[in-house]
C-alpha positions in Angstrom: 73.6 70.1 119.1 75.6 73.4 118.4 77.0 76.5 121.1 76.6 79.2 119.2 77.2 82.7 119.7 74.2 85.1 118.8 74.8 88.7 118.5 71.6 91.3 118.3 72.6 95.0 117.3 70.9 97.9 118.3 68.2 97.8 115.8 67.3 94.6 116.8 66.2 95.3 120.5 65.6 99.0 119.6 62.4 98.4 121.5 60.4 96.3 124.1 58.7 94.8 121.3 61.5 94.2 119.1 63.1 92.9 122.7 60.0 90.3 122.6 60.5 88.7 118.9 64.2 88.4 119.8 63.2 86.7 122.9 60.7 84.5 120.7 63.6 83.6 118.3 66.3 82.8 120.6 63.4 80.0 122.6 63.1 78.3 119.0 67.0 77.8 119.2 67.2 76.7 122.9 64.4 74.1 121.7 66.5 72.9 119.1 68.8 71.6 121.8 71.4 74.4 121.1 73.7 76.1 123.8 73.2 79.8 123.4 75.2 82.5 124.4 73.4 86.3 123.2 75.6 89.0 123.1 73.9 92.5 122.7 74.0 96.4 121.8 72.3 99.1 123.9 68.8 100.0 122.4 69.1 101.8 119.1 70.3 105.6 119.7 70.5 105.1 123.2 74.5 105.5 123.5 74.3 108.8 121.3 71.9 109.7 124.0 74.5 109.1 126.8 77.1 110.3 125.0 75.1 113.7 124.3 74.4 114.3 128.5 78.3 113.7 128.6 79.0 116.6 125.9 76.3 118.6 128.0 78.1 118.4 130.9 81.8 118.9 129.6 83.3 119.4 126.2 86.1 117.2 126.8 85.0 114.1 129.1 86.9 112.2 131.3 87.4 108.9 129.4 87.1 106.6 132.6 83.7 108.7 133.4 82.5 108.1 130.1 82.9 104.7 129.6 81.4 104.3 133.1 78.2 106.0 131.4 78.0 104.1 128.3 78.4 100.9 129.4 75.4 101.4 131.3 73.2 100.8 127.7 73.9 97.3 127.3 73.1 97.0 130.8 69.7 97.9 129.9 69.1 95.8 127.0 70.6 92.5 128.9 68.3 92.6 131.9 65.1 93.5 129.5 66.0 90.6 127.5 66.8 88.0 130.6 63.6 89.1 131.4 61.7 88.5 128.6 62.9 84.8 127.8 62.3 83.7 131.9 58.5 85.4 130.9 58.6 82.7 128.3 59.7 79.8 130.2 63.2 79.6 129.3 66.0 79.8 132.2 68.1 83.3 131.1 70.9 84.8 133.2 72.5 88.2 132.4 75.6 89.5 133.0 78.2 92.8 131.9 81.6 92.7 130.5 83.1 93.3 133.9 80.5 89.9 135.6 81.7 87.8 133.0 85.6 89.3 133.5 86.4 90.4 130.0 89.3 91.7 130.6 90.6 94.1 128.5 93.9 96.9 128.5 93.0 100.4 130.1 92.5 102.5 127.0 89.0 103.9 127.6 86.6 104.5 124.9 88.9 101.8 122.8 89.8 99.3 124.8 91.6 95.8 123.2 90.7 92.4 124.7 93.2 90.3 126.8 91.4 87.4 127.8 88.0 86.3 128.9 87.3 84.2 131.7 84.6 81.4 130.3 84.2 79.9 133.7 80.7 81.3 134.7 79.2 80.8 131.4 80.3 77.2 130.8 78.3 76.4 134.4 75.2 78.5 133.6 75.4 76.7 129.9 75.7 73.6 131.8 72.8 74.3 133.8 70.9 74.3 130.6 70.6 78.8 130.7 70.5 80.9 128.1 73.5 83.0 128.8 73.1 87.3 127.8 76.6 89.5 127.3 76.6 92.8 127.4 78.2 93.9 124.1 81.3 96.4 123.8 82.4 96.3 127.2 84.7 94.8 129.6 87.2 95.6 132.7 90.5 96.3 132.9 93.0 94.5 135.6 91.9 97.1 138.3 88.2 96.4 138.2 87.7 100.1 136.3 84.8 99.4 133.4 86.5 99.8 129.7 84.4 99.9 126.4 86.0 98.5 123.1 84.7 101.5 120.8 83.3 101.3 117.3 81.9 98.0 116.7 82.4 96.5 120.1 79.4 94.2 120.4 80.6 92.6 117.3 84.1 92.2 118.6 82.5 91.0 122.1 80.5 88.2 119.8 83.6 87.0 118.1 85.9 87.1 121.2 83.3 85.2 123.4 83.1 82.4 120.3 86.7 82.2 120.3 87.2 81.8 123.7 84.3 79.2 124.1 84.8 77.8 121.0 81.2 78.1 119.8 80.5 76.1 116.8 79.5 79.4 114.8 78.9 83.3 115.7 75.8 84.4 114.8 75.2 88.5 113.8 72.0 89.5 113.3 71.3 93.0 112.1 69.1 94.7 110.1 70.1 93.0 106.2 69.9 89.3 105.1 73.5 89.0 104.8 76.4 90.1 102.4 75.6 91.2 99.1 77.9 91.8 96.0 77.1 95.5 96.4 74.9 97.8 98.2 70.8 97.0 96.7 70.2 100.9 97.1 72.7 101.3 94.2 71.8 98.4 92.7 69.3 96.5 92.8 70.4 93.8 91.0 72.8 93.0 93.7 72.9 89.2 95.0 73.2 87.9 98.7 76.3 85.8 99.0 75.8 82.5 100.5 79.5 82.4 101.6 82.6 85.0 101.5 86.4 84.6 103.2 87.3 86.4 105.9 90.0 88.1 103.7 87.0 89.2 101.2 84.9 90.4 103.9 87.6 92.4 105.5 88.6 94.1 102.2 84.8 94.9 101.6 84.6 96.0 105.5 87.7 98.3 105.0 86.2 99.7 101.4 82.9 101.0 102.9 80.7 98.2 103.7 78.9 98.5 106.7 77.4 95.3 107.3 80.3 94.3 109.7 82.7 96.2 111.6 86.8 95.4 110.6 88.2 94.4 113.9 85.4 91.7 114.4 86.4 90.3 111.2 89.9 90.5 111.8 89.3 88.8 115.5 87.2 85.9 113.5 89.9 85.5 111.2 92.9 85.4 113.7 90.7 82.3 115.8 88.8 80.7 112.9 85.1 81.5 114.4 82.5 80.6 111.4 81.0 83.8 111.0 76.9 83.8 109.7 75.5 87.6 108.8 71.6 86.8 109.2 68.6 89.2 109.3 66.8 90.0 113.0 63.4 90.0 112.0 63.4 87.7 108.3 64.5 84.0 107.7 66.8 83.0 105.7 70.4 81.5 105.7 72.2 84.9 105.7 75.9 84.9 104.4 78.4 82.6 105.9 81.8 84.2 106.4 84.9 81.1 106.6 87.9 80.6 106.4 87.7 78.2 102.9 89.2 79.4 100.1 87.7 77.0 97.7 86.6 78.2 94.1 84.4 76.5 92.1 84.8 76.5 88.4 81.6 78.4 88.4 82.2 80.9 91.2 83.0 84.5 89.8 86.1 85.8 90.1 84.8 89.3 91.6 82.6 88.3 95.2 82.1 91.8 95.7 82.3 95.3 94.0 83.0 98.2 97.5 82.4 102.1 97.0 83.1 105.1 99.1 82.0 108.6 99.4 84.1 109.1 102.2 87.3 110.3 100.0 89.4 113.6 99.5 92.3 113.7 97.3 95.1 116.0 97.9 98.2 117.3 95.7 100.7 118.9 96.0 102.7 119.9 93.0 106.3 121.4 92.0 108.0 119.6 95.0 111.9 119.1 94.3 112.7 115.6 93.6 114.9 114.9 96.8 115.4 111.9 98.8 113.1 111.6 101.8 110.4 113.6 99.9 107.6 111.2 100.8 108.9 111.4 104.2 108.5 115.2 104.5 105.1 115.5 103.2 103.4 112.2 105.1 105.2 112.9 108.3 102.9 115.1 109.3 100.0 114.4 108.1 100.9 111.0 109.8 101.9 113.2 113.0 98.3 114.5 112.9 96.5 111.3 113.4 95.6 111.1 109.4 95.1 107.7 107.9 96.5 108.0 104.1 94.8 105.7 101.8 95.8 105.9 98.1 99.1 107.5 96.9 100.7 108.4 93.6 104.0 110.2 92.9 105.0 111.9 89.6 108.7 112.9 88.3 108.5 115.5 86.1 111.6 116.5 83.6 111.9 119.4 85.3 113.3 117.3 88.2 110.1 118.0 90.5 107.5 115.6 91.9 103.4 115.9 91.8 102.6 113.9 94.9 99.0 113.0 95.6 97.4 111.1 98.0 93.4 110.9 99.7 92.4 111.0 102.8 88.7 110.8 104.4 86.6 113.6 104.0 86.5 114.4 107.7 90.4 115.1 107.7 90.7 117.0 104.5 90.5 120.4 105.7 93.5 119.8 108.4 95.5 117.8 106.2 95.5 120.6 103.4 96.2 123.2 106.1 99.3 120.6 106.9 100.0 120.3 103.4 100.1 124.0 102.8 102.4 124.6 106.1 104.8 121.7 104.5 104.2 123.2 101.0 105.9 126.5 101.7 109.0 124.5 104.3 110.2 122.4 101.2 109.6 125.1 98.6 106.9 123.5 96.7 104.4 125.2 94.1 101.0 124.7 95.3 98.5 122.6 96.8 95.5 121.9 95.5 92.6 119.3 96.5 89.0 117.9 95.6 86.2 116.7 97.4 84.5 115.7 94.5 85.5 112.1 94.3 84.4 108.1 95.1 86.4 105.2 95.4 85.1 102.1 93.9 86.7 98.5 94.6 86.7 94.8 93.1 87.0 92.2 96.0 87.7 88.4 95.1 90.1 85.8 96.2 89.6 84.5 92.1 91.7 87.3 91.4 94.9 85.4 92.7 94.3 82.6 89.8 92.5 85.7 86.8 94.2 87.6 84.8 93.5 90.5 83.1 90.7 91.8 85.5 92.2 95.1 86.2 92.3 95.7 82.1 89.1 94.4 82.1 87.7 97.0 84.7 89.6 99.8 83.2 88.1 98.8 79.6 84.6 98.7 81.2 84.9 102.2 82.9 86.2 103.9 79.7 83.5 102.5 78.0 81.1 104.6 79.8 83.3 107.5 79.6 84.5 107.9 83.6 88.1 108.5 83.6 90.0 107.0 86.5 92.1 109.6 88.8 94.1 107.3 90.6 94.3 103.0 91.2 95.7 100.8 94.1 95.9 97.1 93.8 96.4 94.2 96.7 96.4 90.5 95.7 92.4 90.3 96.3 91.5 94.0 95.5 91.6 96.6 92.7 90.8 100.3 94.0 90.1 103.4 91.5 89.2 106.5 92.2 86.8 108.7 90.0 84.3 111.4 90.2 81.8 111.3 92.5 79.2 111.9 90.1 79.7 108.9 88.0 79.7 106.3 90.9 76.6 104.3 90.9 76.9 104.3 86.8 80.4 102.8 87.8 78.9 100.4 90.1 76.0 99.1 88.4 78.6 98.6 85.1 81.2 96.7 86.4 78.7 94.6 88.4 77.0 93.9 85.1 80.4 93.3 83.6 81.7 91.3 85.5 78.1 89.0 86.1 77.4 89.3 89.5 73.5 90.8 88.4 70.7 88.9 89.8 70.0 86.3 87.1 66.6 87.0 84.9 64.6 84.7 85.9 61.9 85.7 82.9 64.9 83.8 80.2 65.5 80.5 79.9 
């Protein structure tokens, strides 16, 4: 039978009940014959709580302090559930980052894996126990406990896979697995038995939130079969490979990504001067702001529009950059909008399609949305538009380009 790696998010054990029906699951796989490790999250909002006492206390933390706090969720969980599956009969033995030696750099509160030490697990597996990790955390090479920040129980899931070379790495969390879009928008929107890692990172970096990027990325880099599957409902959930494969009857588009998170800048009347891009990202890049889309325009009076987004939480210090740098290089005036969405095609088809970027421009004029600015990769066509006409976008192009639930009531 299979290892496999099982990962339950904070949802999932948000409770002692919900800690129960986990338990209850995991005893249907260890009856299967199946070596199981569980990797798992601290109860649902309990490292906000932490992470509030810590603000109480002092408004700037010390990082070593506070991952010494946090880590102490998944500590929680770990224990509850070892304790619930020996309450069933099955043999359950739980350990932290730091028992297990995850041993990671010493940046606290966003610590990178180094290596893992898969000796202890491989003799407790051998010894026929259900092995429990606690997620996002591990210890650097002085014994001092690190966490691995956003997404760490993820990353922990895939890492541990890698290292033990589990057969697959299981996530459960609250959806049934990947679907072509986000059902709240539309509800048309179709689970996807199977997706590439490169898809899946593209719609991870474009807003979805079903997984976090660096798991993906870690998944990727070792090969770990990836399966999204739902806590609490059965199902085969989305399986997330490295295959490539496209059937004739595959679409091109897997996937159509939004965000609200977006805020376009401009700044206009620059002189058109070598190492003008230079002088208006360098500090916005200086600040710790990620730049997304850019677009630079010569006029004939020899000066450059330059225009560029950012996420919505950095727009107010990057136009108080921009202005700074606005006034240093003589340029007219700055000017930016909140007001706007990003909406993305994913698909490996693309590489072998033509004409889908025309086709998505035609489809988008058709229902009158003008398009503000575009960015393409070999997988991935980006515009941005108002933020009003974003689920009409959506629910268009996923129309358009046949991704809808088919109706079953035809045919």
């Amino acid at each position: 039978m299979a290892l496999i790696v099982q990962k339950f998010g904070g949802t999932s054990v948000g409770s002692i009940e919900r800690i129960q029906q986990i338990a209850k699951k995991i005893k249907t796989f260890k009856e299967a014959g199946h070596d199981l490790v569980i990797v798992v999250s601290a109860m649902s909002g309990e490292t906000n709580r932490l992470l509030g006492l810590a603000k109480q206390m002092s408004v700037k933390p010390n990082l070593r302090e506070l991952d010494v706090m946090v880590s102490t969720g998944e500590q929680v969980t770990i224990a509850l559930l070892a304790i619930a599956l020996n309450d069933l009969g099955v043999a359950a033995r739980s350990y932290t980052g730091g028992q297990v030696r995850i041993v990671t750099d010493s940046v606290h509160t966003k610590a990178r894996i180094l290596h893992i030490d898969d000796q202890r697990i491989r003799a407790d597996l051998k010894a026929n126990s259900v092995v429990i990790v606690a997620g996002f955390q591990g210890i650097d090479e002085e014994g001092n406990i690190t966490t691995l920040g956003r997404g760490g129980s993820d990353t922990t899931g895939v890492a541990l896979a890698a290292a033990l070379k589990a057969d697959e790495c299981q996530i459960y969390t609250d959806v049934d697995g990947v679907y072509t879009t986000d059902p709240r928008v539309e509800p048309k929107a179709r689970r996807l038995d199977k997706i590439t890692f490169e898809e899946m990172l593209e719609m991870a970096s474009l807003g979805s939130k079903v997984l976090q990027i660096r798991s993906v990325e870690f998944a990727g880099k070792y090969n770990v079969p990836l399966r999204v599957l739902h806590s609490f409902k059965e199902g085969p959930g989305t399986l997330i490979t490295i295959d490539e494969e496209v059937s004739m009857e595959q679409p091109i588009i897997s996937g159509i990504a939004f965000s609200r998170d977006e805020a376009k800048l401009t700044i206009r009347g620059v002189p058109d001067t070598p190492g003008v891009a230079s002088n208006i990202l360098g500090p916005i890049s200086n600040a710790n702001i990620e730049v997304d889309m850019i677009i630079q325009n010569i006029s004939q009076d020899k000066t450059t529009d330059f225009t560029f987004t950012v996420s919505r939480s950095d727009y107010q210090m990057a136009f108080d950059i921009l202005k700074e740098t606005a006034s240093k290089i003589s340029a007219k005036e700055v000017a930016g909008n909140l007001d706007i969405a990003k909406v993305s095609l994913v698909g490996v088809g693309m590489r072998s399609h033509a004409g889908v970027a025309s086709r998505m421009f035609g489809v988008l004029a058709k229902e009158g949305i003008n398009i503000l600015m575009i960015s393409t990769s070999e997988i991935k066509i980006s515009v941005l538009i108002e933020e009003k006409y974003l689920e009409l976008a959506v629910r268009s192009l996923h129309k358009a380009f046949e991704l809808d639930v088919p109706d079953k009531t035809l045919g």
